[in-house]
C-alpha positions in Angstrom: -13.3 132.1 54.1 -13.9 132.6 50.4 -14.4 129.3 48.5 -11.3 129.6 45.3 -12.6 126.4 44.0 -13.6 126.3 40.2 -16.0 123.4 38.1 -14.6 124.6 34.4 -16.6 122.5 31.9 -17.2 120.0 34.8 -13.1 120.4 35.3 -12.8 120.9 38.8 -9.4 122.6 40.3 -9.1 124.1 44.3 -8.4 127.3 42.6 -8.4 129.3 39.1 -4.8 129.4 38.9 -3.8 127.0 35.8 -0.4 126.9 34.5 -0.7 127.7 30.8 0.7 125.5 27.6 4.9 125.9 28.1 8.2 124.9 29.3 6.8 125.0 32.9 4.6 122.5 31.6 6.8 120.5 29.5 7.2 117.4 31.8 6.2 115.4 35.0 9.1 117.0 37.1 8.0 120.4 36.7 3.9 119.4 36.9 4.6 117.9 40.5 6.6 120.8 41.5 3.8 123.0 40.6 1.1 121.0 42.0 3.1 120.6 45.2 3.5 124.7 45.8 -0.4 125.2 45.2 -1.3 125.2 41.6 -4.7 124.2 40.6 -4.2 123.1 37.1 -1.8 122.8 34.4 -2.3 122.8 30.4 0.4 119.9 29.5 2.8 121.8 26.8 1.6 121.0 23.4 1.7 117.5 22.3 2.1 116.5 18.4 2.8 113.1 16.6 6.1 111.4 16.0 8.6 112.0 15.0 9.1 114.9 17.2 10.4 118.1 16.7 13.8 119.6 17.0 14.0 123.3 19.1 17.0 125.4 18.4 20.1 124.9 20.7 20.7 128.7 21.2 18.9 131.5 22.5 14.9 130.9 22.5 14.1 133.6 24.8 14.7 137.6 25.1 13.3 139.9 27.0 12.0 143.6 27.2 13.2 145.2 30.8 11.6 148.1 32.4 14.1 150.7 34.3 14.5 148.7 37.4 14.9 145.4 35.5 12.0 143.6 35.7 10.5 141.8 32.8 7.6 143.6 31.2 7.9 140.8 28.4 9.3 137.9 27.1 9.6 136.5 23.5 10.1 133.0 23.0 10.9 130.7 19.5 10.7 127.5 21.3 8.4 124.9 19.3 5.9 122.3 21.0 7.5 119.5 23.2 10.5 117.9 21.6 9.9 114.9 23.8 8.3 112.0 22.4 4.3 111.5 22.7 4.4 108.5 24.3 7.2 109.4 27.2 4.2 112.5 27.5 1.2 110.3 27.7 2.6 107.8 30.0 3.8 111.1 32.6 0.1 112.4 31.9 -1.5 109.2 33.0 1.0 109.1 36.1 0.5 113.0 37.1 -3.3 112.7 36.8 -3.7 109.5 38.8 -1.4 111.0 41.6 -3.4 114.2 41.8 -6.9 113.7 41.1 -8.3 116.4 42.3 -6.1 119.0 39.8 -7.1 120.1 36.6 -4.7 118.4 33.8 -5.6 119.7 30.2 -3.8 118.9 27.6 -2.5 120.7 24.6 -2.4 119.4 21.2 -0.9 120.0 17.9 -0.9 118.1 15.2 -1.7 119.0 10.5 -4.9 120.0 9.9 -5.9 116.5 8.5 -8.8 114.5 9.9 -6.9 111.5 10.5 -3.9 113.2 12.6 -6.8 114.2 15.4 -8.7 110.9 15.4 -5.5 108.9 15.4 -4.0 111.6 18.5 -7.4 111.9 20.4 -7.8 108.3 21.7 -4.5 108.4 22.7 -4.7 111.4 25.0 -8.1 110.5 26.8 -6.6 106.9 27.6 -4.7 108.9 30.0 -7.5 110.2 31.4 -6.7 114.0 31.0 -9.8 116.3 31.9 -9.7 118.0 28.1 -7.9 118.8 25.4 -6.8 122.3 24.4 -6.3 123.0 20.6 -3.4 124.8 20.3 -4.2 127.4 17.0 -2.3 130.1 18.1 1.2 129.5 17.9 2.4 132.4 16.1 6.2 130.8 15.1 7.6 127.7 13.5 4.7 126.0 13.6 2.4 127.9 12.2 5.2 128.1 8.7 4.7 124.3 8.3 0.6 125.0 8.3 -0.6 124.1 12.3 -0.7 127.0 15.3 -2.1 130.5 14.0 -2.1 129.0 10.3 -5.0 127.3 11.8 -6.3 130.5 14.2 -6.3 132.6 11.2 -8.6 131.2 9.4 -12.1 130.8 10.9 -13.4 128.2 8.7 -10.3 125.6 9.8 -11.2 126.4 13.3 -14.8 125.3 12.9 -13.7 122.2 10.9 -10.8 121.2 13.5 -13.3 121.1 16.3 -15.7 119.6 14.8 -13.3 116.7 14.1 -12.3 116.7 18.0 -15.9 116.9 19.2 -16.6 113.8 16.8 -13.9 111.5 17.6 -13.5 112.4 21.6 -15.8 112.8 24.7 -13.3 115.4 26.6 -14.1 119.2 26.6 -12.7 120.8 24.1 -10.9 124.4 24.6 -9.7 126.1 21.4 -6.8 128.4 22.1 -7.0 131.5 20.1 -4.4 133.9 18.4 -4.1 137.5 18.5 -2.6 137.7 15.7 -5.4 138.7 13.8 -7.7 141.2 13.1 -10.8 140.6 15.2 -11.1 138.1 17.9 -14.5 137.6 17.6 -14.8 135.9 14.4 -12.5 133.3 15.4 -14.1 132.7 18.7 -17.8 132.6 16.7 -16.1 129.6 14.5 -14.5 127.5 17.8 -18.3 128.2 19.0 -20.4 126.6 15.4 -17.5 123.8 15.8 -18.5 122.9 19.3 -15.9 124.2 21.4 -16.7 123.9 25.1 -14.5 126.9 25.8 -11.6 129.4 24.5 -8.9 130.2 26.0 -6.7 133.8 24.9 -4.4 135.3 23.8 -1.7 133.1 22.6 1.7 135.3 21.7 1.7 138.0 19.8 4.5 137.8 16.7 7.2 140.0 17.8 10.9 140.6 17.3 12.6 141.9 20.0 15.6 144.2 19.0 19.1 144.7 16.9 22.1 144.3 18.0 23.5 147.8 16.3 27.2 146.4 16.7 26.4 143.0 14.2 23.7 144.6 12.8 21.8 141.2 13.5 18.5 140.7 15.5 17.8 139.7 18.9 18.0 136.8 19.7 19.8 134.8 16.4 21.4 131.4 16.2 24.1 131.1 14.0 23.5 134.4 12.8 20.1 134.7 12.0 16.8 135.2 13.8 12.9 134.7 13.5 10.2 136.2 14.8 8.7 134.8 18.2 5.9 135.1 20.5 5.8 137.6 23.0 4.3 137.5 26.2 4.4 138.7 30.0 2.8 142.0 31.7 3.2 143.9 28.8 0.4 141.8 26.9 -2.3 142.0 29.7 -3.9 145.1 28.6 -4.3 143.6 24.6 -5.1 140.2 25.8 -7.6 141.9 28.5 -9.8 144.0 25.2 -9.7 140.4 23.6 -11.3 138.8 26.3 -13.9 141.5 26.5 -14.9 141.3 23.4 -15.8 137.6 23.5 -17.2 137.7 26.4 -19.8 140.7 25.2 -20.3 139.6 21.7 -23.8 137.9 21.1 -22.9 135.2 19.2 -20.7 134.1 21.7 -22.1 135.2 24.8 -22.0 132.3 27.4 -19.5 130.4 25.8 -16.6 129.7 28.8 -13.5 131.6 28.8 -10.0 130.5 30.5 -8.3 133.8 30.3 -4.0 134.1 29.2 -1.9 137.2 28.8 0.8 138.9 31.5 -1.0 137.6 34.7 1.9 138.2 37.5 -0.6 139.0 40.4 -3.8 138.4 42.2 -5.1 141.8 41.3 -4.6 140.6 37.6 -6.3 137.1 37.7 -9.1 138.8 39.7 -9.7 141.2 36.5 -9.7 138.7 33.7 -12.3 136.9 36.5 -14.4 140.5 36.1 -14.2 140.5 32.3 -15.9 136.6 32.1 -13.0 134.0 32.7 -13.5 131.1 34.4 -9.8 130.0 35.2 -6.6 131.7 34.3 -3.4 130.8 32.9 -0.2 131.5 34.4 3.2 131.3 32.1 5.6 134.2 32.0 5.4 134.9 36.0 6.2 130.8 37.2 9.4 131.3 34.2 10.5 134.6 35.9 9.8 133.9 40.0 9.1 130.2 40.0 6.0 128.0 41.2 5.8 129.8 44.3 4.3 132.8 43.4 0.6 130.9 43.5 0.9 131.5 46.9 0.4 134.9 46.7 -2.2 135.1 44.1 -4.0 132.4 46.0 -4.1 134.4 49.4 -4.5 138.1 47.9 -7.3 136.5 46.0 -9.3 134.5 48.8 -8.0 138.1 51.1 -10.0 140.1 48.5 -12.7 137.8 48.1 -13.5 138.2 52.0 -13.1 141.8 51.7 -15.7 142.3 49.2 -18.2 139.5 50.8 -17.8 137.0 47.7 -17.9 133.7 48.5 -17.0 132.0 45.3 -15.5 133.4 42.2 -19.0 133.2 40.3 -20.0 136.3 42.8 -17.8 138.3 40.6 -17.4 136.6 37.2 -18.5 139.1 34.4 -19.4 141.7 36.5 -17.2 144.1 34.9 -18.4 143.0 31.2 -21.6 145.5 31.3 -19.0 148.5 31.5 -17.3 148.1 28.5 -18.5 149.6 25.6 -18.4 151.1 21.5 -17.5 154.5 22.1 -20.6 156.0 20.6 -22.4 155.1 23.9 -20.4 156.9 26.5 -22.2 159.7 28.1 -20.9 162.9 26.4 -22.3 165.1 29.0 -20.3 163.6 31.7 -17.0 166.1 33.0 -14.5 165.3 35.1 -11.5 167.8 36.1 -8.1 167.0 37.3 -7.1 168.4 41.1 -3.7 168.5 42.2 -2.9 167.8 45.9 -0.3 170.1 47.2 0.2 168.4 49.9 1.4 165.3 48.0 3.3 167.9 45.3 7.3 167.1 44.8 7.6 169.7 42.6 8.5 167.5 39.9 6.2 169.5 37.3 6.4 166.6 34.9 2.5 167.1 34.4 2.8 170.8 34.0 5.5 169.8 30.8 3.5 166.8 29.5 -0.1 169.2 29.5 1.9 172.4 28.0 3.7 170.8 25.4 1.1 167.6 24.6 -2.2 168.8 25.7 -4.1 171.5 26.9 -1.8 173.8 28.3 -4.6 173.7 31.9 -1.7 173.2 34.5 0.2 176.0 35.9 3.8 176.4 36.7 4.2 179.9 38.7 2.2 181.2 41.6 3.3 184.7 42.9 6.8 184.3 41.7 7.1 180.2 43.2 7.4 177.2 41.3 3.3 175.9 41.9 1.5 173.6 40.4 -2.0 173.9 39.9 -5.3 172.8 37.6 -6.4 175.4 35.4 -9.9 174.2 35.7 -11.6 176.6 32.5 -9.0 174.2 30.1 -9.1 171.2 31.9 -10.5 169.0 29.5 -10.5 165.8 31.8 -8.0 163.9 29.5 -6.4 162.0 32.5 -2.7 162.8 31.0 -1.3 164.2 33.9 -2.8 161.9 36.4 -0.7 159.1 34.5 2.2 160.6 34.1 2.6 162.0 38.4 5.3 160.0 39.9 3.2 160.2 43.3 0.5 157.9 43.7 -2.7 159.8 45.1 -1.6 163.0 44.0 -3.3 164.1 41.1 -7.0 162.7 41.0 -10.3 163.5 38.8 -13.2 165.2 39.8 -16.5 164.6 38.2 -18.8 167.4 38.1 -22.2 167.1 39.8 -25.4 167.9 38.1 -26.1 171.3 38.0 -22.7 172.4 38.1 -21.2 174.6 35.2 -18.3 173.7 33.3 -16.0 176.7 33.4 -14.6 175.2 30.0 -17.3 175.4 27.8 -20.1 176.7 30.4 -22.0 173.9 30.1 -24.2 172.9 32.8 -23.4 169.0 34.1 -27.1 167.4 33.3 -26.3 163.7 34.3 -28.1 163.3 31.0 -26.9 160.1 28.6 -25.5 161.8 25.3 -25.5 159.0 22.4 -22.6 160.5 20.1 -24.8 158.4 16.8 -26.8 161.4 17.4 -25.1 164.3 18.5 -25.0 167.3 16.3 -21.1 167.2 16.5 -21.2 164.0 14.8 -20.6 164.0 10.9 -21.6 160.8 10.5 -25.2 161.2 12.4 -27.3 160.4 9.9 -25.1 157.1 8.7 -25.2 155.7 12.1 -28.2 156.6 14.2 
């Protein structure tokens, strides 16, 4: 049986599976509940100093719906907690002492003056809270009155924030980073010279979500008017997943600890933010949408998994995907691949004869001896993968890479197995810049 237990930053937790800073997290009510269906940790929703703030009593959330109506994503302007710090402390305190062996982090918030943070961080390891996680991503709200990605964006206050938390508390210290900027890895080099003991990513990404064309007013509005918000949920996962790469292969932060965030719904999804470095994973959109329950099934399709590939603990596979991603200029150029269509599988939709014709290489046929046929016109085939994304049949449309020795009926080029570096292919008009 495959051991799901994780030691983040000496944090230990029966599984990956955290609950990430937000309303699921927002109280001791909804901790318990999620502690009682099988999560291993929670990130308490963001904590600042008193007076607390005031949310909006109107629509926070809206939400982007595929065809069959479930929620690709989900944008949110709710602010930190609204509840007062001490009523939060003294339900930390309680909630840690009742399950001791379940990761509680806690989020914090507070203006980027020394004095808030020494004044807040005695205060939260009196409840003896395994860390603290710096909340400097909040893209809304927040972030207008100087704290949340005010802070993220700006390496040098990242650095000087956890430096202040490192001085004036003994808890690990995760900084929560924003994607709402350029390049990841400059903030994530500053939480590093600062001290961090880990990041955690993505935080929302600024979004608006729609118009309504009858008022002419954006979605979601209160009174009338509207604001940007953070979006979230499955649709985030493959922008959130490229962050997390990045970090995790970057030299100057290569080894620092990752807790990986970003349109986790499944087992399949934790399991490749696990590949890509992570340590833990946070869980927000799916518990808001399906409830606490649905750990269950990222817990067993995760420990069914585990058995099925022979690891025994989730460090057999941490990172190991990291070594395959890379710059473009290193991929092997004298790799080919060719699509092949199973007729067997065929519907006869011909949605990837339309989408090669009119988009791309015009290497699918639609006629064979007078009958609607589908088929790979393997001399254009350029490998591109279109079609093989776009076939409404799973299984049906596959690539095929060329062996060495063979000839591509394309180009007639013979499949070497050689690695092509494009910095110094002739094709490349930048050769001499780069090699």
């Amino acid at each position: 049986m495959a051991d799901l237990s994780t030691d983040f930053l000496g944090i230990k937790s029966p599984n990956p599976f955290w609950l990430a800073s937000a309303p699921p997290t927002d109280k001791e009510y909804n901790v318990v509940r999620a502690f009682e269906a099988g999560w291993g940790g929670v990130v308490w929703k963001t904590l600042g100093e008193d007076p607390h703030v005031v949310n909006v009593s109107g629509p926070r959330y809206a939400t982007l719906m595929g065809p069959d109506r479930r929620v690709q994503g989900l944008n949110n302007i709710e602010l930190i907690t609204d509840r007062s710090l001490a009523i939060n402390l003294e339900e930390i305190a309680r909630v840690k002492r009742n399950w001791p062996d379940r990761a509680v982090v806690v989020s914090l918030m507070v203006p980027c003056q020394e004095e808030s943070w020494k004044r807040i961080l005695p205060m939260v390891e009196d409840t003896g809270a395994d860390g603290i996680e710096l909340n400097f991503g909040c893209p809304h709200g927040m972030s207008e009155r100087g704290m949340g990605a005010a802070v993220g964006q700006v390496p040098e206050y990242i650095e000087m924030v956890t430096r202040w938390c490192k001085q004036y508390s003994k808890m690990p210290v995760i900084v929560k980073l924003t994607p709402n900027i350029t390049d990841i890895r400059f903030p994530a080099r500053a939480a590093k010279a600062g001290g961090a003991d880990a990041v955690s990513l993505i935080n929302t990404i600024n979004s608006i979500m729609g118009v309504d064309l009858d008022t002419m007013i954006m979605s979601p509005s209160t009174g009338g008017k509207g604001s940007h918000g953070g979006y979230c949920g499955p649709a985030v996962k493959p922008i959130a997943l490229n962050m997390v790469a990045e970090i995790a292969r970057d030299p100057q932060t290569a080894g620092l600890p990752i807790s990986g965030i970003g349109g986790i719904s499944t087992w399949r999804d934790a399991a490749e933010y696990i590949a890509l470095g992570c340590g833990t994973v946070q869980v927000c959109t799916a518990a808001m949408v399906y409830g606490f329950r649905i750990v269950e099934d990222m817990i067993s399709g995760l420990s069914n998994f585990m058995d099925e590939k022979g690891y025994r603990s989730i460090a057999d596979f941490q990172g190991s995907a990291v070594p395959t991603v890379s710059d473009w200029r290193y991929l092997n150029l004298k790799h080919i691949d060719k699509a092949v269509i199973d007729q067997d599988k065929c519907i006869q939709c011909g949605r990837c004869h339309v989408a090669c014709e009119d988009t791309s290489h015009q290497a699918i046929t639609a006629f064979k001896d007078g009958q609607r046929h589908y088929e790979v016109k393997e001399e254009e085939c350029v490998g591109c993968n279109l079609c093989v994304s776009i076939c409404p049949v799973p299984g049906c449309i596959t690539m095929k890479s060329l062996k060495p020795g063979e000839v591509d009926t394309r180009t007639g080029v013979t499949v070497t197995g050689e690695y092509q570096n494009w910095t110094t292919h002739p094709n490349n008009p930048m050769r001499e810049v780069t090699a």
